[in-house]
C-alpha positions as a LaTeX table, in Angstrom:
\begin{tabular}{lrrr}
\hline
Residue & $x$ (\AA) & $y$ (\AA) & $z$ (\AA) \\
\hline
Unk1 & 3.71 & 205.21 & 145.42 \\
Unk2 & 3.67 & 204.51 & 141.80 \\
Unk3 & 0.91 & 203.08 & 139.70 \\
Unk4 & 2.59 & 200.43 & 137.65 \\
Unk5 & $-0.30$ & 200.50 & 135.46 \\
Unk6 & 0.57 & 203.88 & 134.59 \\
Unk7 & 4.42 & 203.29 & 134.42 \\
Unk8 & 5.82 & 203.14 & 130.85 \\
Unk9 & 8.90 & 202.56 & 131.69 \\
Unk10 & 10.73 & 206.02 & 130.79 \\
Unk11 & 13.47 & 206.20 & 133.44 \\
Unk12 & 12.80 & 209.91 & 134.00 \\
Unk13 & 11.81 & 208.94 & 137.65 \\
Unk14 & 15.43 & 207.10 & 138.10 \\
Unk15 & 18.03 & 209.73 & 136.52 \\
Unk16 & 15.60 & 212.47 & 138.42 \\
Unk17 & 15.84 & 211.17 & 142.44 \\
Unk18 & 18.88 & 212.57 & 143.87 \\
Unk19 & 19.23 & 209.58 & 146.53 \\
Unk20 & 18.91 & 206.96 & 144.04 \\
Unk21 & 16.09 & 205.92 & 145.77 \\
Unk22 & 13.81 & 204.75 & 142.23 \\
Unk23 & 14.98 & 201.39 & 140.61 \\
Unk24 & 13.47 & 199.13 & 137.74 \\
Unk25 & 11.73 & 196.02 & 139.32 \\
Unk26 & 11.68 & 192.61 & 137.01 \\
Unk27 & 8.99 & 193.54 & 134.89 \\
Unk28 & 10.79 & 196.80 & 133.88 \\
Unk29 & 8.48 & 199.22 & 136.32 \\
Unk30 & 9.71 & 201.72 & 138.45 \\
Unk31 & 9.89 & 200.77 & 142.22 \\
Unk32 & 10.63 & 203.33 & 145.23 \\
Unk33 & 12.68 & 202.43 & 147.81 \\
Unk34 & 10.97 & 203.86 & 150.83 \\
Unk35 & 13.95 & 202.97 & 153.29 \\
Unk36 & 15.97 & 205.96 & 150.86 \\
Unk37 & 12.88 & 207.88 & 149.23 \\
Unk38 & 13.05 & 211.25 & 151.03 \\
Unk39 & 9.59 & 212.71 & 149.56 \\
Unk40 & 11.17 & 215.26 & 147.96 \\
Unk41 & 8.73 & 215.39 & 144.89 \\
Unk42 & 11.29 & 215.25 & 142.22 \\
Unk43 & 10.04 & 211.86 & 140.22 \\
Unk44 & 6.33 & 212.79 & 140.90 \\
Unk45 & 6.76 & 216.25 & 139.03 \\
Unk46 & 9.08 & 214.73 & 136.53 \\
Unk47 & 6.83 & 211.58 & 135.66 \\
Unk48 & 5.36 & 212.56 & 131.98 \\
Unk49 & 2.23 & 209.66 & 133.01 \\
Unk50 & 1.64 & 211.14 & 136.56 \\
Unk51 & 2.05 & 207.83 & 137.87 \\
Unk52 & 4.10 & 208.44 & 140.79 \\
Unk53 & 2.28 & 210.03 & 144.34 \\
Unk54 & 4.31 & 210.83 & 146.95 \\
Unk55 & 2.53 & 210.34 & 150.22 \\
Unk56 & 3.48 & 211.38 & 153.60 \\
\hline
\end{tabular}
């Protein structure tokens, strides 16, 4: 899950997933694909605004 309130928009999330599972929505926020998201923790370690939570 990511707080969008949080987001700023860095794109550390998307160049970080290795399924290409994190895109930009239309207001420039990072979206996760949960169909492709494997929960690896990648984008939640990499995010520098700890807006991304991976739940299980």
């Amino acid at each position: 899950m990511i707080d969008k309130n949080k987001c700023i928009s860095c794109g550390s999330c998307v160049s970080a997933c290795p399924v290409g599972a994190i895109k930009f929505d239309e207001n420039g926020k990072a979206e996760i694909d949960p169909n492709i998201c494997i929960k690896c923790g990648t984008c939640q370690a990499i995010c520098p605004v700890g807006a991304i939570k991976i739940e299980n």
